[in-house]
C-alpha positions in Angstrom: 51.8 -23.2 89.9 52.5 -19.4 90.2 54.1 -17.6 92.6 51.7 -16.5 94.8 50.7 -19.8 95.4 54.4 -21.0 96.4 54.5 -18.0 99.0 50.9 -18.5 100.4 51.7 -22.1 101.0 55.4 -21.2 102.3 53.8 -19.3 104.9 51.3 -22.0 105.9 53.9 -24.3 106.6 56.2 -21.6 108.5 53.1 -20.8 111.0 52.9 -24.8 111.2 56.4 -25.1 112.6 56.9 -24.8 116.1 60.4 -22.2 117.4 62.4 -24.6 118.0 61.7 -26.2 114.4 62.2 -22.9 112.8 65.2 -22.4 115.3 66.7 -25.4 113.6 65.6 -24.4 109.7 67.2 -21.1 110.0 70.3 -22.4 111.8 70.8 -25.3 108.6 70.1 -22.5 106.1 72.7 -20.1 107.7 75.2 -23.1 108.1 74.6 -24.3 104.1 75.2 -20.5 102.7 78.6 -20.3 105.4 79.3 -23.7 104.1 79.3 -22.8 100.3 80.9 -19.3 101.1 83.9 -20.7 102.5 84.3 -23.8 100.0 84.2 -21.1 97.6 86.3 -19.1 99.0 88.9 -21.7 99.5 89.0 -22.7 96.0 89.8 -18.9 94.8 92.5 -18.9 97.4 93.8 -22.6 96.3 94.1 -21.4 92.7 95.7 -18.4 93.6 98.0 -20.7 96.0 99.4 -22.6 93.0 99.8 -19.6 90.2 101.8 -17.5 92.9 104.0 -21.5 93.6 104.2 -21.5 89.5 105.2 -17.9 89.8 107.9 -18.8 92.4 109.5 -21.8 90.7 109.3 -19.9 87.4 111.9 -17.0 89.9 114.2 -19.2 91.4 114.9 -21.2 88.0 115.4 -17.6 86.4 117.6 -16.8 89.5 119.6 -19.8 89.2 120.1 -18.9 85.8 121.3 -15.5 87.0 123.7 -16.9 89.3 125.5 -19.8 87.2 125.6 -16.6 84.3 127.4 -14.3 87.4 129.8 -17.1 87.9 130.8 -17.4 84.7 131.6 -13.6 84.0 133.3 -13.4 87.7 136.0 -16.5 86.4 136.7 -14.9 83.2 136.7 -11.5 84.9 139.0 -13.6 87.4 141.4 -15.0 84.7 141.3 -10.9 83.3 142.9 -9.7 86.0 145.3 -12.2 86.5 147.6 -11.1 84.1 149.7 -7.6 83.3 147.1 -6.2 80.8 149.0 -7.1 77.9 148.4 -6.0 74.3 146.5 -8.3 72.0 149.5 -8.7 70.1 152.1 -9.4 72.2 150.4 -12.1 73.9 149.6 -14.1 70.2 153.4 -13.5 69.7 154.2 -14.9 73.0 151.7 -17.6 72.5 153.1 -18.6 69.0 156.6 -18.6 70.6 156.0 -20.9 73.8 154.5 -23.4 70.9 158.1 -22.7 68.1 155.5 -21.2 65.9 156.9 -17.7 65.4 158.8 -18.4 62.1 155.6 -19.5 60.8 153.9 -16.1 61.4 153.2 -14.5 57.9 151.6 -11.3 58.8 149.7 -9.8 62.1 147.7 -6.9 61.1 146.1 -4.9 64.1 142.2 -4.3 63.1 141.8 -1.1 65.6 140.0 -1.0 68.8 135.8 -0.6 68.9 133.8 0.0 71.8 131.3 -2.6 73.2 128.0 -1.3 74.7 130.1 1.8 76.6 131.5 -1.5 78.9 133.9 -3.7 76.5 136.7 -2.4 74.5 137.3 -4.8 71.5 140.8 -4.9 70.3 141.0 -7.4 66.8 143.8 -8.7 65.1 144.2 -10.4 61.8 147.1 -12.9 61.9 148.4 -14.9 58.5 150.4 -18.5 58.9 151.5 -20.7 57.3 153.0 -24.4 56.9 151.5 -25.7 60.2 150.6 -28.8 61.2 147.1 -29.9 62.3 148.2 -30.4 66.0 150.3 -27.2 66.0 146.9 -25.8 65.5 145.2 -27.8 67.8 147.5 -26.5 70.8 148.1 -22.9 69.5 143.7 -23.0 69.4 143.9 -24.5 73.0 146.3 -22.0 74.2 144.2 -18.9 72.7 141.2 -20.7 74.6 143.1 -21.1 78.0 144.6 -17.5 77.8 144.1 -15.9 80.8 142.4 -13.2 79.3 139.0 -12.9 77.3 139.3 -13.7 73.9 137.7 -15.0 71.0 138.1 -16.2 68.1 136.4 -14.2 65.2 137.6 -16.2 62.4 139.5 -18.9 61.2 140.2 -19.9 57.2 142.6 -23.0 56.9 143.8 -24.3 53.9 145.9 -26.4 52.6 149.9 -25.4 51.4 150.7 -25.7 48.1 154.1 -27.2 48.9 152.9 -29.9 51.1 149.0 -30.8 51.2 149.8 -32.3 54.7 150.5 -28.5 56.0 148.1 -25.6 56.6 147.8 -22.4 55.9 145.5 -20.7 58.4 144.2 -16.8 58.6 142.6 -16.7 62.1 141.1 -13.3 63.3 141.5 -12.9 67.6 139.5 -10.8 69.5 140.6 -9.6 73.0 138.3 -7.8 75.2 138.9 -5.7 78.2 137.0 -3.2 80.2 136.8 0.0 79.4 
């Protein structure tokens, strides 16, 4: 069949139909295409419902991050400022004194102070001991990491004394940093 056949027999049935059956054709037809268009259009809106929830859920685990991160910085900042701002080197001194370690103190060599992103001021020192005991390292380690001031350590070399293989010899490499 062509076309013009479909319309010309299209249009015998319309004039066939009473109002009221027409009426009721053109009200189903309107009602189907509103049907689709909103099924439609509340599929685009559902998809674009769960990327924006993705989107959210993807923020607050970032922001959660943020926060636990801003925590962190505030205790240390905290344990900072706690303290007289001390030098680097008098606190290792102090640190290897509270522990009876002084004697054991080789050499402490200051490395100069370096700037950090225009925020931190680095201050590294070099610090040679030896004939120490594992657990006087231990505590003199846990100290440095309890100091009430941020530090790090750079570097540690142990090895063993000649004298007695059961004692250490240790060049460790602190690092304090402060704000500028």
């Amino acid at each position: 069949m062509n076309l013009k056949v479909i319309i010309d027999k299209s249009r015998l049935l319309w004039s066939i139909l009473s109002s009221k059956e027409r009426i009721v054709i053109i009200s189903l037809a309107t009602f189907i295409i509103i049907t689709i268009t909103l099924s439609l259009f509340i599929n685009r809106v559902t998809q674009e419902l769960s990327v924006q929830k993705n989107r959210y859920n993807e923020f607050l685990t970032v922001s959660e991050q943020y926060k636990n991160l801003k925590i962190n910085i505030e205790t240390i900042e905290k344990r900072e400022g706690l303290t007289k701002p001390k030098s680097i080197l008098e606190f290792v001194y102090n640190q290897f004194d509270e522990l009876g370690l002084k004697k054991k103190i080789k050499s402490v060599k200051s490395l100069g102070s370096k700037e950090i992103k225009d925020y931190y001021v680095e201050e590294p020192i070099d610090i040679t001991a030896e004939n120490m005991t594992m657990n006087e390292l231990v505590n003199l380690l846990f100290k440095l990491e309890r100091a009430p001031m941020m530090l790090s350590v750079k570097s540690l070399s142990i090895r063993k004394s000649f004298e007695n293989p059961e004692r250490l010899n240790l060049q460790l490499t602190v690092s304090r940093f402060s704000k500028k």
